[in-house]
C-alpha positions as CSV (number, residue, x, y, z in Angstrom):
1,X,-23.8,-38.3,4.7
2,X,-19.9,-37.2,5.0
3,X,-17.5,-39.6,5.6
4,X,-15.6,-39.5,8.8
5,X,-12.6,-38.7,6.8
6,X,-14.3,-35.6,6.0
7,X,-15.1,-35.1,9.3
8,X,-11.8,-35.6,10.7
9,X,-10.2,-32.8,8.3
10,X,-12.4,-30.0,8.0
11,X,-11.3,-26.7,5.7
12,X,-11.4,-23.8,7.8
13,X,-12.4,-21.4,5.0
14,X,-13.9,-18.6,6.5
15,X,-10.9,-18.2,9.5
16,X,-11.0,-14.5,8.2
17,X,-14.3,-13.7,7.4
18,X,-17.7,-13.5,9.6
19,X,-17.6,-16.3,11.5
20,X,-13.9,-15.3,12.6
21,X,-15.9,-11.9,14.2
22,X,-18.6,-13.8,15.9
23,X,-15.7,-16.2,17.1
24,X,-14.9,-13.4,19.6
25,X,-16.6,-14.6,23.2
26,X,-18.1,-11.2,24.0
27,X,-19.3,-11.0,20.1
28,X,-20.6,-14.3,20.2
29,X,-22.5,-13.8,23.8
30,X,-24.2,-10.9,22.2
31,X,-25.3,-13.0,19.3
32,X,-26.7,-15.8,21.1
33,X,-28.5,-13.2,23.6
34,X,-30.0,-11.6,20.7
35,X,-31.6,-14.9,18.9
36,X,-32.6,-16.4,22.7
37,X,-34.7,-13.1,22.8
38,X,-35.8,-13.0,19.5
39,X,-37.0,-16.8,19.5
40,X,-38.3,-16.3,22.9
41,X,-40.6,-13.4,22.1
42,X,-41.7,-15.6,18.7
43,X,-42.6,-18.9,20.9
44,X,-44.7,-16.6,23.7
45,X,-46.3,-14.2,21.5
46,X,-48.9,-16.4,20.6
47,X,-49.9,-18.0,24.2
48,X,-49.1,-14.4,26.0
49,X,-51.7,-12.8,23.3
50,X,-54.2,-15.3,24.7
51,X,-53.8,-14.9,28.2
52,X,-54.2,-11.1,27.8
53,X,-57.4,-11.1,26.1
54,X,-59.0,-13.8,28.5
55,X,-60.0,-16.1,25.9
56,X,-57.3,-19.4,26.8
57,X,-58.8,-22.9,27.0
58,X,-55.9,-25.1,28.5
59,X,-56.5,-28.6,28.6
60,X,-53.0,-29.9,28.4
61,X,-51.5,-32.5,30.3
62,X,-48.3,-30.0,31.3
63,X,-49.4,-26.8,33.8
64,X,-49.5,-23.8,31.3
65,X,-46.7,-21.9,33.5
66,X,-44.7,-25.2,33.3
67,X,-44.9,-25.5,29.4
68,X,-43.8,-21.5,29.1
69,X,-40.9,-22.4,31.9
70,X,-40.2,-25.0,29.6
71,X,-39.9,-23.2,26.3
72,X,-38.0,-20.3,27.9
73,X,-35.7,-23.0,29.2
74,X,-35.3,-25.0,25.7
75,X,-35.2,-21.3,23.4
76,X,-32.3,-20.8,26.1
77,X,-30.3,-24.4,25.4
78,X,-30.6,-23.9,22.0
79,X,-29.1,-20.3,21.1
80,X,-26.6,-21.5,23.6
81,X,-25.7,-24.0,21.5
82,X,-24.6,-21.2,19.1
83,X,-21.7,-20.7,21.3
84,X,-19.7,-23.9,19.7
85,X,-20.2,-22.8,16.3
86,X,-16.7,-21.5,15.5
87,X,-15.3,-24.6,17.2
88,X,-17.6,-27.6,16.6
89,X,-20.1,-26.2,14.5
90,X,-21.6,-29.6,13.7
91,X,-22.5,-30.6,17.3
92,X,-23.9,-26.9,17.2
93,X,-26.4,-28.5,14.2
94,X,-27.3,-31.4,16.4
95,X,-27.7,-29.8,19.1
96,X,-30.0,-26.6,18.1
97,X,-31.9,-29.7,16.0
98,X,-32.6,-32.0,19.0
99,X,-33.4,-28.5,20.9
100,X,-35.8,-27.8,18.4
101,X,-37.5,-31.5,18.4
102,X,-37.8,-32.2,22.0
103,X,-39.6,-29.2,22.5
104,X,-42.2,-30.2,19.4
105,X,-42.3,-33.9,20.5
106,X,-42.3,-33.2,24.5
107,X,-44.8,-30.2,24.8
108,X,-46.9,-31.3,22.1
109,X,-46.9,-27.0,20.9
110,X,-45.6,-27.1,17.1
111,X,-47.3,-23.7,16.6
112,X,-45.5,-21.6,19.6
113,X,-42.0,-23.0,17.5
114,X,-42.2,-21.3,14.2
115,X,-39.0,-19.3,15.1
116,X,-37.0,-22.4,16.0
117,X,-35.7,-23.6,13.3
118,X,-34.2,-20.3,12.1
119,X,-31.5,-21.0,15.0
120,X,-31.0,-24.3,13.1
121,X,-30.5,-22.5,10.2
122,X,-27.9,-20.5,11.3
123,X,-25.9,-23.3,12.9
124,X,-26.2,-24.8,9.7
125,X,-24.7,-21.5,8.1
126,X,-21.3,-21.7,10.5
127,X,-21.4,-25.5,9.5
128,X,-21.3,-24.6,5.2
129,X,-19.0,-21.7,6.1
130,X,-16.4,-23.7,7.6
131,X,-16.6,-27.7,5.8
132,X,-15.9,-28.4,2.3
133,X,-19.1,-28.0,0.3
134,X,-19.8,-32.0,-0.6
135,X,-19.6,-32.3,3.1
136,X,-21.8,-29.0,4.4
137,X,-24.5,-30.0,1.8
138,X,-24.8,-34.1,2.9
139,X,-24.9,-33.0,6.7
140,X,-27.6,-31.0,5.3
141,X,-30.0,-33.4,4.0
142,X,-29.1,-35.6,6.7
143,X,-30.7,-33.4,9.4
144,X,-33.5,-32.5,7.3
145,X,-34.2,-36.2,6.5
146,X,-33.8,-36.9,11.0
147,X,-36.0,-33.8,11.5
148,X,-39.3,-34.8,9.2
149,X,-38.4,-38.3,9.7
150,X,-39.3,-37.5,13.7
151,X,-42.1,-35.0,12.7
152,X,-43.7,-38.1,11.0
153,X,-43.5,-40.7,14.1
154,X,-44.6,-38.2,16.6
155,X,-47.3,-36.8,14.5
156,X,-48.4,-40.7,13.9
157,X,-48.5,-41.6,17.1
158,X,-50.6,-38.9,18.4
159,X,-53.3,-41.1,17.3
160,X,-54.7,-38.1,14.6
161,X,-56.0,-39.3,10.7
162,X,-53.6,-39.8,8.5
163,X,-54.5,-36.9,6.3
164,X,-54.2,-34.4,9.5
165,X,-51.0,-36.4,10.4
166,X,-49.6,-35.9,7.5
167,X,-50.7,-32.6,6.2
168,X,-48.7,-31.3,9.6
169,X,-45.6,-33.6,8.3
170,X,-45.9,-31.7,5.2
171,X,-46.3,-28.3,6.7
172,X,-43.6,-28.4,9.4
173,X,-41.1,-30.4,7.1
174,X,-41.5,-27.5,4.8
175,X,-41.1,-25.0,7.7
176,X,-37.8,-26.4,8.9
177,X,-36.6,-27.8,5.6
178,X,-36.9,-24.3,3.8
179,X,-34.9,-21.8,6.4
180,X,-31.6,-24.6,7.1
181,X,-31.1,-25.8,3.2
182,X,-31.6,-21.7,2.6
183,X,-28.9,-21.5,5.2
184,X,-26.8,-23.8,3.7
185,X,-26.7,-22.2,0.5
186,X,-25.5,-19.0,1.9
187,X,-23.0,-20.9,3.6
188,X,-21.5,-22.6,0.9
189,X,-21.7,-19.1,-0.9
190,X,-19.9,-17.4,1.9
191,X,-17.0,-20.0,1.9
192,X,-16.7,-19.7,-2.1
193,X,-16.5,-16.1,-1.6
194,X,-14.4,-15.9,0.7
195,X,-11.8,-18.4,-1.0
196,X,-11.8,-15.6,-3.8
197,X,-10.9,-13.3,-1.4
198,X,-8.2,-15.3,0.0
199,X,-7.1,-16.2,-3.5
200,X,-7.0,-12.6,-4.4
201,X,-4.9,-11.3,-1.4
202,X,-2.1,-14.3,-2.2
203,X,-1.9,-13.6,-5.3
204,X,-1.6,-9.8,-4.5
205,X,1.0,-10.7,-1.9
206,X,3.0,-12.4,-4.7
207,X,3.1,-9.7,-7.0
208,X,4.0,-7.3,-3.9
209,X,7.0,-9.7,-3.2
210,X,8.0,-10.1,-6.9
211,X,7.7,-6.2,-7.3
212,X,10.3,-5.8,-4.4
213,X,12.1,-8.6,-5.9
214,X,12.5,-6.9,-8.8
215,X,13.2,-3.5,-7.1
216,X,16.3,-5.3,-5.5
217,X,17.5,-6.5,-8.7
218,X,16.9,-3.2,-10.1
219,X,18.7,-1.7,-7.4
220,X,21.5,-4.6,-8.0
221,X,21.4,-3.3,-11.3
222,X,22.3,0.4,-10.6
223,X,24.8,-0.5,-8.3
224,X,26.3,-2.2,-10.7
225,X,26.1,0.3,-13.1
226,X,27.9,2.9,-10.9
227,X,30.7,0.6,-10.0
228,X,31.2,0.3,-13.9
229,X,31.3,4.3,-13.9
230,X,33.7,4.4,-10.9
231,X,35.9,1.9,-12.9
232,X,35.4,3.5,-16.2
233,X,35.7,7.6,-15.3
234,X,37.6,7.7,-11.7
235,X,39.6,4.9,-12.5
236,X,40.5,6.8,-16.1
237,X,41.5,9.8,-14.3
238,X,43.3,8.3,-11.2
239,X,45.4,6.0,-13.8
240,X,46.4,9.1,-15.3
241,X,47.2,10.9,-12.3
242,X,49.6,7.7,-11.6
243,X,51.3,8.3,-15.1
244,X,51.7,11.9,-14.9
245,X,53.5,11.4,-11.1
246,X,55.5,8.6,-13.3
247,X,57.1,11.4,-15.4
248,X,57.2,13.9,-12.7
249,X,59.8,11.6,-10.9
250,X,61.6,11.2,-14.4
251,X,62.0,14.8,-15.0
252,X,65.1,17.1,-14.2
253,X,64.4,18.7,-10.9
254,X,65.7,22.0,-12.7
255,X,63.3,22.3,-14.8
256,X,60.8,24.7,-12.7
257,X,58.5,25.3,-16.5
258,X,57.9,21.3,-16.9
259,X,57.2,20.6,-13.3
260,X,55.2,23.3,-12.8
261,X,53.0,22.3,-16.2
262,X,53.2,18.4,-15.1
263,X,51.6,19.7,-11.5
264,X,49.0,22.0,-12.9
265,X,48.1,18.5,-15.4
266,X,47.9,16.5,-12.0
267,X,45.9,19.0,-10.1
268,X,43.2,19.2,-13.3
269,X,43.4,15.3,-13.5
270,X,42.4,15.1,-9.4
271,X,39.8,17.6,-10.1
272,X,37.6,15.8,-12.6
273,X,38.6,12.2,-10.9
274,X,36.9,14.3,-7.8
275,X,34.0,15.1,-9.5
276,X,33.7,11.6,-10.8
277,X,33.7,10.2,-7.4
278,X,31.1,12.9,-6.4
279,X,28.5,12.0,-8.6
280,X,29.1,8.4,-8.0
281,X,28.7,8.6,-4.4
282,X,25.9,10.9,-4.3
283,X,24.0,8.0,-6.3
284,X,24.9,5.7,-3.5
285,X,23.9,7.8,-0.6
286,X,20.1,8.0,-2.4
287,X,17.6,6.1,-0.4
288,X,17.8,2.9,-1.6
289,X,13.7,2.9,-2.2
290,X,14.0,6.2,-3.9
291,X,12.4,6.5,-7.1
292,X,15.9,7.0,-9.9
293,X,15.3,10.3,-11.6
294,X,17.5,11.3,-14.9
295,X,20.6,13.7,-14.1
296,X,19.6,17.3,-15.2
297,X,21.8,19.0,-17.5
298,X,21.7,22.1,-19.8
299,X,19.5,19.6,-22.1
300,X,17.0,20.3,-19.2
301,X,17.4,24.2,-19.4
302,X,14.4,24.9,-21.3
303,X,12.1,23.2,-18.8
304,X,13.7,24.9,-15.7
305,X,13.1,28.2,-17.8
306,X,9.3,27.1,-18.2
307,X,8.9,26.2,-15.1
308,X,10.1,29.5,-13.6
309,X,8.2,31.0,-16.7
310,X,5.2,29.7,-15.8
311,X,5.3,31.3,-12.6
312,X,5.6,34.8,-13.3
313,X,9.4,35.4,-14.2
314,X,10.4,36.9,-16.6
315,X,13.2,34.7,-18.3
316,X,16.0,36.2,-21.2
317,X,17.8,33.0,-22.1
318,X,20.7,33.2,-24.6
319,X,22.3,29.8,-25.7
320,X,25.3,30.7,-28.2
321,X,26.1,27.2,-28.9
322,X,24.6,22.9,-28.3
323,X,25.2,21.9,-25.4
324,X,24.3,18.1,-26.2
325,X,27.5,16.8,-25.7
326,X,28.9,18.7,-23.2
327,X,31.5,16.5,-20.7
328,X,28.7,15.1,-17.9
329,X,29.8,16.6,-15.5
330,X,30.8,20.6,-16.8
331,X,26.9,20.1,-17.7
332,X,25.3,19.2,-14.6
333,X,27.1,21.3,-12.6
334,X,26.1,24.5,-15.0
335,X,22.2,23.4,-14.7
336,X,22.6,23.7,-10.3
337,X,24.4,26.9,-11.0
338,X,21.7,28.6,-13.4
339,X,19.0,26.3,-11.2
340,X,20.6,28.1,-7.5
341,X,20.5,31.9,-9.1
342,X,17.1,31.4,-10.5
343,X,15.8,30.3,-7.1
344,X,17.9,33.1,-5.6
345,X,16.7,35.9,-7.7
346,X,12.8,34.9,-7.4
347,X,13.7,35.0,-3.5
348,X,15.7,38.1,-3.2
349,X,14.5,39.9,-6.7
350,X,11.2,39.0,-7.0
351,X,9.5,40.2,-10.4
352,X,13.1,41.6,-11.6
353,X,13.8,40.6,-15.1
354,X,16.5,37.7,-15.4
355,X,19.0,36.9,-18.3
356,X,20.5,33.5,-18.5
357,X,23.9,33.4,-21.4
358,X,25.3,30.4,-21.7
359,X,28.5,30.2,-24.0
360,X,30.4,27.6,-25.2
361,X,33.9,27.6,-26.7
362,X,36.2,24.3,-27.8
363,X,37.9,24.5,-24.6
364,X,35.6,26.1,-22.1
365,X,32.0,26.9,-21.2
366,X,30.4,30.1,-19.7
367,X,27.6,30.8,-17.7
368,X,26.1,34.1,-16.5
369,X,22.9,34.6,-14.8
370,X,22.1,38.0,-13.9
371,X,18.8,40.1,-12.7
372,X,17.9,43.9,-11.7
373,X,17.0,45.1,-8.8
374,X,14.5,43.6,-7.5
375,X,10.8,45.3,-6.6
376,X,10.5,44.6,-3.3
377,X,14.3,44.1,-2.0
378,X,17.2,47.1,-2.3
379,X,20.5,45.7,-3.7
380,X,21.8,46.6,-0.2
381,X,19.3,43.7,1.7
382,X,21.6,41.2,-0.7
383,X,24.3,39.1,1.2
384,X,27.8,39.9,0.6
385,X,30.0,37.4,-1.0
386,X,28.5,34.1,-2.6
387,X,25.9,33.9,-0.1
388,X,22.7,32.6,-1.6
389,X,23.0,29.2,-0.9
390,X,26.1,29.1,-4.0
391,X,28.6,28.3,-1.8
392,X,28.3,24.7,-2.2
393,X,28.0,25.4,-6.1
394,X,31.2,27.4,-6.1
395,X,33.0,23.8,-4.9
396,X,31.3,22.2,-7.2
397,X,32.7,24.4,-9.5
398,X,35.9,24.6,-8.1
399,X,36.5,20.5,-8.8
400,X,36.2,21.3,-12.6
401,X,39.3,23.4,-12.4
402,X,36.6,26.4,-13.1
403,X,35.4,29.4,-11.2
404,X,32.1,30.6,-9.6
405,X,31.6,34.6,-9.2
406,X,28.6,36.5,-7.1
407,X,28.0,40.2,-6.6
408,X,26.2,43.1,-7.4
409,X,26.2,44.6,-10.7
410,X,26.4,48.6,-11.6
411,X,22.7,48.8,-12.6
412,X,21.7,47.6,-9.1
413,X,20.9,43.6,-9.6
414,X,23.0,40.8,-9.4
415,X,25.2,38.3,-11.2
416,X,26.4,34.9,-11.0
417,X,28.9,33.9,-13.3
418,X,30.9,30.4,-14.1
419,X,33.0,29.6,-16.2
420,X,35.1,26.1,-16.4
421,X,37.1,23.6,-18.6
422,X,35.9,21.4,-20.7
423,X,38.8,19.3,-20.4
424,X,40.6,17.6,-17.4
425,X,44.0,20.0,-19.7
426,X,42.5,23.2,-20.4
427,X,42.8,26.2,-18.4
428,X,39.5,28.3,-18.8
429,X,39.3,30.5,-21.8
430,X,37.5,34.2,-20.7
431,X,34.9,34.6,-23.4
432,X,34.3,38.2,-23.6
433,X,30.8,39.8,-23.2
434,X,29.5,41.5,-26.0
């Protein structure tokens, strides 16, 4: 038996599993409707058979229409007992038991009641889904032990010999025994079950929360990490901006050659301290769940030129010099520029042949993509000016103190050529074309 300690603080393990569903008042209605019916038709089948086929001898003390009023009336108390199994599932036990037992002591008809304690059983199901295990099991035995303990003082005081008496003890003990510890069982397996389950989900909800935990610090992190390059690039370049207006207010006002030379030095130095601040702040304005991808550079060239490759341009690439340690920035910005006319030559030149030159020199860096004319477009469909999408390259460009060029060429295609510093100091050095 449990103690009334356990009784008084019962685990709800199963609050999201079955029982939860059948906890629902129209769910639960249809369940209890559905074992009334099912018992019902159990209990009368044998008596109904009977009366069909003409061949009933009653002889019992109760009026045959009263005892089938009756069982109607007790299949009927006990499924409704069902309904206070999500609540109070053990008066649901006691009750479905006493059901079961009144109708076997009081009618004296053990045989219409096969079905009955199946209804037991599954009160004693809700009871071992919702009780701690030690508890579900002793209530268990306990109303096995009530049930044959009654079965044995009505059967022995029916006044039968004790070998019939108790061969029925035996036969209905076994009947209801079997069907409510089966129950049980399941029960207890249901609630261990669905403890994993429960144990599973918190466990997943922790590692979801430590995985956004560690996203924020992540993103922390990257913050962090562009602050350090606003301090370590912009800040270079403003500082030197500050020192180069220092000895522009030191200078002698006649001196157009110096001024001029310190104001070309202070427009190059706002130039790449703009770029800086670009990339910096284009970081920031990424969604902050956003996956963080690696800048592409000219490093990347050869996989933009595969990937275009691969889908039925035909790519020329010349690369006259490495381009691994090209300033950050003069880099990236190349890579949009060749990225831009490749998309714009598949668009408006589609199966033309396309040449990509890059060239580099101590000072400066070159970039000319260029295609024929295109199969399916005329050079006069193309846009006049940058058009193409490039404007936004050509300030781009224009922050590195360089240049971006777009126009037709004399055999009919196209050409888009940059060129820019690779210095904050260096004008741009034309390379010649061979």
């Amino acid at each position: 038996m449990p103690t009334s300690d356990e009784d008084a603080n019962p685990r709800m393990v199963d609050a999201e599993g079955f029982t939860r569903v059948l906890n629902r008042p129209r769910a639960m209605v249809a369940f209890v409707v559905i074992v009334f019916l099912v018992t019902v038709v159990q209990a009368l089948s044998d008596p109904l058979s009977a009366v069909l086929q003409g061949d009933i001898v009653w002889d019992y003390r109760i009026p045959f229409g009263v005892v089938i009023a009756l069982v109607i009336a007790g299949c009927a108390a006990q499924s409704a007992f069902l309904l206070l199994s999500a609540r109070f599932p053990l008066v649901a036990v006691l009750g479905t038991t006493a059901c079961y037992l009144a109708l076997v002591a009081g009618l004296e008809i053990p045989r219409w009641l096969g079905a009955l304690p199946l209804v037991v059983g599954v009160a004693v199901f809700f009871l071992a889904a919702q009780r701690r295990a030690a508890a579900a099991i002793g209530w268990t035995l306990a109303v096995i032990g009530a049930a044959v303990g009654i079965l044995s003082l009505w059967s022995t005081s029916t006044g039968a010999p004790p070998a019939v008496a108790w061969s029925f003890v035996l036969s209905s003990g076994l009947a209801f025994a079997a069907p409510v510890a089966g129950a049980a069982a399941l029960g207890i397996w249901w609630a261990r079950r669905m403890n994993s389950l429960r144990r599973a989900r918190a466990e997943l909800a922790a590692a979801a929360a430590e995985h956004e935990a560690e996203l924020e610090r992540a993103r922390m992190r990257e913050r962090a990490r562009i602050a350090q390059e606003l301090h370590d690039v912009a800040g270079q370049h403003l500082a030197g901006l500050l020192s180069l207006a220092d000895a522009a207010v030191d200078i002698d006002v006649l001196d157009a050659d110096q001024a001029a030379a310190l104001i070309a030095e202070m427009r190059a130095e706002g130039r790449f301290a703009s770029a800086s601040l670009y990339a910096a702040l284009r970081d920031l304005r990424a969604e902050s769940d956003a996956r963080a991808e690696p800048t592409l550079d000219l490093r990347f060239l050869d996989e933009l030129l595969d990937y275009w490759s691969s889908r039925g341009m035909h790519v020329v690439a010349r690369v006259h010099a490495a381009v691994d340690d090209l300033p950050a920035m003069v880099s990236t910005t190349a890579y949009r520029v060749v990225q831009e006319a490749l998309t714009n030559a598949c668009k408006h030149a589609p199966g033309a042949p396309v040449s990509v030159d890059v060239r580099v020199s101590p000072t400066s860096i070159r970039v000319a993509v260029g295609n024929e004319a295109g199969r399916a477009s005329a050079p006069s469909d193309l846009p006049a000016g940058l058009g193409w999408g490039l404007t936004g390259m050509a300030e781009r460009v224009d922050l590195l103190h360089g240049s971006l060029t777009a126009g037709p060429v004399s055999t009919g295609g196209w050409a888009v050529i940059m060129e820019a510093p690779l210095t904050a100091y260096e004008p741009t050095t034309p390379l010649l074309t061979p």
